[in-house]
Z-matrix of the N, CA and C atoms (Angstrom, degrees):
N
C 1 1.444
C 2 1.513 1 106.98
N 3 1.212 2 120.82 1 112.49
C 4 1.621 3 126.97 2 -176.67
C 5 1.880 4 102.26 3 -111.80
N 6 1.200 5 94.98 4 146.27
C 7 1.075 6 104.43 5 -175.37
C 8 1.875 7 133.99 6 -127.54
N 9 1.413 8 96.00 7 15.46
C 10 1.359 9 110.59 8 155.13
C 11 1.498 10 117.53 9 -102.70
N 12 1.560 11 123.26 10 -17.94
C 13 1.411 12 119.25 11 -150.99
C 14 1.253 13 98.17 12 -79.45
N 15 1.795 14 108.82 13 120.11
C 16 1.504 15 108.67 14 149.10
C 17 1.136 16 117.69 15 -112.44
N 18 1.594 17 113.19 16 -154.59
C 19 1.439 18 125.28 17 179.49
C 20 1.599 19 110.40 18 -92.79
N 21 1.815 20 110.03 19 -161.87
C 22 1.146 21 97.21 20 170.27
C 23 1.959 22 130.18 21 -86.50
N 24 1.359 23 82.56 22 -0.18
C 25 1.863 24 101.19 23 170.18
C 26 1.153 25 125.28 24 -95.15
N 27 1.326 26 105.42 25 6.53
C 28 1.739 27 123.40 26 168.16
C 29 1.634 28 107.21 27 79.86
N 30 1.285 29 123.30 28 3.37
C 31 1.127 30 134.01 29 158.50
C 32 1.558 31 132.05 30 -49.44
N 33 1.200 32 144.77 31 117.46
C 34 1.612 33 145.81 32 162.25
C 35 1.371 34 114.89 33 -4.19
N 36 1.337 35 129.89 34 74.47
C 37 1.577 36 114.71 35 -163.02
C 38 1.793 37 112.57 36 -70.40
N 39 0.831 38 137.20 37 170.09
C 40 1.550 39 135.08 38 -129.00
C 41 1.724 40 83.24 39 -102.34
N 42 1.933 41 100.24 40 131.17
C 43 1.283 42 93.77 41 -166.59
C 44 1.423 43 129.05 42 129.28
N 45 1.697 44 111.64 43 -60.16
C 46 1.423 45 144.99 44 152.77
C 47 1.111 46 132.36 45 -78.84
N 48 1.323 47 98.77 46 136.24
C 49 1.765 48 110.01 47 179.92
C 50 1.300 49 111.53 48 -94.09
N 51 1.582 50 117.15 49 148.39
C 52 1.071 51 108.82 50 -167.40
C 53 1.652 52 119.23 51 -85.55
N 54 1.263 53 132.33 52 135.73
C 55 1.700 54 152.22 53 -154.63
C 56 1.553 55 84.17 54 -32.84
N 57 1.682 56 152.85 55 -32.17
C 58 1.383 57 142.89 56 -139.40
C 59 1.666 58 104.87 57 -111.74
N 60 1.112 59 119.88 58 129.11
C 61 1.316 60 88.30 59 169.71
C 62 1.528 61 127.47 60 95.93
N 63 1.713 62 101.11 61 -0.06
C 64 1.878 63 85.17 62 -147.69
C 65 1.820 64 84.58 63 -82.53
N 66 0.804 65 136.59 64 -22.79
C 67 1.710 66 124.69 65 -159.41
C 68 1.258 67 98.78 66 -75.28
N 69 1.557 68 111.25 67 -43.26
C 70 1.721 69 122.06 68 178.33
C 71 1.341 70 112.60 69 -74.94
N 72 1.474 71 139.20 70 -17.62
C 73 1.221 72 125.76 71 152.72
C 74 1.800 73 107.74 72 -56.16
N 75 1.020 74 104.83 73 -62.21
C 76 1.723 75 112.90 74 -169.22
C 77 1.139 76 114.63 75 -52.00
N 78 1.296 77 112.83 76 -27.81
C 79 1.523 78 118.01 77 176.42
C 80 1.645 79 117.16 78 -66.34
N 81 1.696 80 100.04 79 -47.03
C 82 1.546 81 110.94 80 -179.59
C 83 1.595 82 117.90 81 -60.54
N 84 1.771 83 98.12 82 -42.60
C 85 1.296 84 98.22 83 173.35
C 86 1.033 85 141.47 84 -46.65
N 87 1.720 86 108.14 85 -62.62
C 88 1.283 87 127.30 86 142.03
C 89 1.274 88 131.14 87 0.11
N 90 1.913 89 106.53 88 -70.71
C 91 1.593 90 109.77 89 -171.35
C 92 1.427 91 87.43 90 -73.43
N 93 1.064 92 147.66 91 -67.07
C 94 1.507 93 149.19 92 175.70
C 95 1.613 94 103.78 93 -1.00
N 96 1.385 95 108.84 94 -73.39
C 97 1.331 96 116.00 95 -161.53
C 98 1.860 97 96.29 96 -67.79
N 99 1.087 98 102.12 97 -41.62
C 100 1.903 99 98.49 98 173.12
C 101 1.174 100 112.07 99 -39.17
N 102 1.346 101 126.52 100 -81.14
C 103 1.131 102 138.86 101 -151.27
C 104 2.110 103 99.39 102 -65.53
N 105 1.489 104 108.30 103 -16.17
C 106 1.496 105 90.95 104 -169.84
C 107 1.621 106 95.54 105 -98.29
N 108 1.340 107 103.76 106 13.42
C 109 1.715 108 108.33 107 175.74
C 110 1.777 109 109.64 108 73.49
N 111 1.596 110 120.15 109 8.34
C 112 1.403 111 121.71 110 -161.65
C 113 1.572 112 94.43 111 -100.61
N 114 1.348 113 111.58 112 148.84
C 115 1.454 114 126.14 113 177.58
C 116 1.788 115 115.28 114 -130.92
N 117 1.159 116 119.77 115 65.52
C 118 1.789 117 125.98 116 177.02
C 119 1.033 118 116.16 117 -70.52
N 120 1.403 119 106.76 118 137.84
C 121 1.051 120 116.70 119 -169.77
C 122 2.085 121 119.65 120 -53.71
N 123 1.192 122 122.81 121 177.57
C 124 1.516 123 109.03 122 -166.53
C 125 1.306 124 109.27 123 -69.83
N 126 1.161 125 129.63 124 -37.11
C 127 1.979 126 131.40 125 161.59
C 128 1.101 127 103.22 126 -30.67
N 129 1.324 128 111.89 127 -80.41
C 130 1.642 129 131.19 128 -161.66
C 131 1.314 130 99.54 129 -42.70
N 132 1.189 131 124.52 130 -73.08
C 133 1.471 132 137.16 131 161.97
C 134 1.644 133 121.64 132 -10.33
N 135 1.318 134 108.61 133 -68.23
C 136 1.598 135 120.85 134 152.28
C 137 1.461 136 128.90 135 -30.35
N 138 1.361 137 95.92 136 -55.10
C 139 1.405 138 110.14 137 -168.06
C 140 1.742 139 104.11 138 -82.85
N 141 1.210 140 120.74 139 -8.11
C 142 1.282 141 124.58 140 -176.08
C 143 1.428 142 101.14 141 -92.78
N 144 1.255 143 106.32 142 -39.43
C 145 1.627 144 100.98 143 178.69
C 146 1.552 145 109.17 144 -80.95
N 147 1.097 146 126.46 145 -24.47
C 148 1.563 147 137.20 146 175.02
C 149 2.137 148 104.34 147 -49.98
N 150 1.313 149 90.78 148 -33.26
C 151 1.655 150 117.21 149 -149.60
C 152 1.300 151 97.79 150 -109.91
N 153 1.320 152 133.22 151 -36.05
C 154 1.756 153 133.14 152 155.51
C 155 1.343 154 122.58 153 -50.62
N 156 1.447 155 93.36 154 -35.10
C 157 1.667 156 104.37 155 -157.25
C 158 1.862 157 105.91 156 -84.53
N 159 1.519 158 102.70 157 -36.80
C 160 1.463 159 103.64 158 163.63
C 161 1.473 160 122.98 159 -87.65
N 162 1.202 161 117.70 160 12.02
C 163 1.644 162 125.63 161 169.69
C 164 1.459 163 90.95 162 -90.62
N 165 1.091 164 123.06 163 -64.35
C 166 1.952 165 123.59 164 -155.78
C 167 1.364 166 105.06 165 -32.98
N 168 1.212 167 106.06 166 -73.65
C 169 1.893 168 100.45 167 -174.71
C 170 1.295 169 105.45 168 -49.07
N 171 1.417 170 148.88 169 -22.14
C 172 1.529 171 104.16 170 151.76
C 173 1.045 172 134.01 171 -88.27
N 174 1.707 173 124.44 172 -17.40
C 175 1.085 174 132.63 173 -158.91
C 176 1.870 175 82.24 174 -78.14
N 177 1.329 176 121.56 175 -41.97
C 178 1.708 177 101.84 176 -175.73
C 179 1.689 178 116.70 177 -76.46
N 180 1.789 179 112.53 178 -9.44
C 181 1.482 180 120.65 179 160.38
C 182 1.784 181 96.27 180 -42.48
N 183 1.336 182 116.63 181 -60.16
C 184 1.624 183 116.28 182 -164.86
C 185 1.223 184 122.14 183 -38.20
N 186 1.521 185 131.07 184 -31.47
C 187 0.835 186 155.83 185 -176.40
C 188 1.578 187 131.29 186 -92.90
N 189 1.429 188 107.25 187 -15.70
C 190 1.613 189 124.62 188 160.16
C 191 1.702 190 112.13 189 -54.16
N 192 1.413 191 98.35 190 -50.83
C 193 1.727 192 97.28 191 -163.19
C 194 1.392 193 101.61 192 -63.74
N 195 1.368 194 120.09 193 124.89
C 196 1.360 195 140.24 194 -174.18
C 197 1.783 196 95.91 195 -60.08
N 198 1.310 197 113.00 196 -51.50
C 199 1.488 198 102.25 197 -169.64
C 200 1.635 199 123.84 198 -81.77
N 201 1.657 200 82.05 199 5.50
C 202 2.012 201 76.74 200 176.34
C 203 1.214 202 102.09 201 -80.94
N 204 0.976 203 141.11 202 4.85
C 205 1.701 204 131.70 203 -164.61
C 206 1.326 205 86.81 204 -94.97
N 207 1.052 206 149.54 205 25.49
C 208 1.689 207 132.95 206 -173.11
C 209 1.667 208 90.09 207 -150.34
N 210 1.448 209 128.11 208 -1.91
C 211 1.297 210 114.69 209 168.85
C 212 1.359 211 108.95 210 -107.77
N 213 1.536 212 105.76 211 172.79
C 214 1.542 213 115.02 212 -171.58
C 215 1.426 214 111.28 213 -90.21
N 216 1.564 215 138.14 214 120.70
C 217 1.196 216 121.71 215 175.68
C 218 1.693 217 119.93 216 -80.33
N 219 1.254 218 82.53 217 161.51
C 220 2.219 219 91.61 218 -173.04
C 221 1.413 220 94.34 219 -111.61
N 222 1.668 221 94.60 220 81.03
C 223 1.744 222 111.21 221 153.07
C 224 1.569 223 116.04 222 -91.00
N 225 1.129 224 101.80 223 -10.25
C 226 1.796 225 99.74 224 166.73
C 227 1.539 226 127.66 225 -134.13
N 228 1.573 227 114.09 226 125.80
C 229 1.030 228 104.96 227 153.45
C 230 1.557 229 158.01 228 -71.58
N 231 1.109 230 127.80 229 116.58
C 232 1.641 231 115.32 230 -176.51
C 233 1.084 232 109.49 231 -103.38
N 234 2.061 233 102.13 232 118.05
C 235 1.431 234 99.30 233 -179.97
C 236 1.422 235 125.83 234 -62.54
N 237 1.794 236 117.20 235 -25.01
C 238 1.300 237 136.55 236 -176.86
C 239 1.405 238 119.19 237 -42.57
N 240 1.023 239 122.09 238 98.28
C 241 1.741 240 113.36 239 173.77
C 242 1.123 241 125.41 240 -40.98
N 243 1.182 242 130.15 241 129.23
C 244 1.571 243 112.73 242 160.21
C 245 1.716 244 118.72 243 -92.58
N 246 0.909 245 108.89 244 128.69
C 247 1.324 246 136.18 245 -170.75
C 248 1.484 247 112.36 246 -101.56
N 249 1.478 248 124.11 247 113.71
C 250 1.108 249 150.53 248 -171.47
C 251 1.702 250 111.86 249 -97.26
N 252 1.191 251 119.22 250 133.14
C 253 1.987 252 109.24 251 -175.60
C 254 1.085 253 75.02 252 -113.99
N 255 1.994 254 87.93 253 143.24
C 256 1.279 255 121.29 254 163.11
C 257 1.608 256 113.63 255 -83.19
């Protein structure tokens, strides 16, 4: 796992983590994969942190908008209809 190699657009070339972060990606991953009880093999592993590390900046975009903090998030689905009487 190298962690300067990019492309020719200076981009993360496929594989690599990007130079910021890399111990604290691995770390998150890590507890991630702990807590879901999953053990992948060392690729998989790589490639998850390769694949965390370019999710974060949006997943922490979510959290910019001042007014989402006052809405409810839809972490669950209910298949159950709700049903309204006429």
């Amino acid at each position: 796992m190298t962690s300067s190699t990019t492309d020719q657009t200076g981009t993360p070339a496929s594989g690599a983590i990007p130079d910021e972060d890399d111990a604290a990606m691995a770390t998150i991953v890590d507890a991630m994969l702990a807590a879901a009880g999953l053990h992948p093999e060392p690729a998989d592993r790589d490639e998850l942190i390769v694949t965390y590390a370019m999710f974060r900046p949006a997943i922490e975009a979510l959290y910019t908008v001042p007014q989402a903090r006052y809405e409810v998030p839809a972490l669950a689905f209910q298949a159950a209809p709700k049903l309204k009487k006429w």
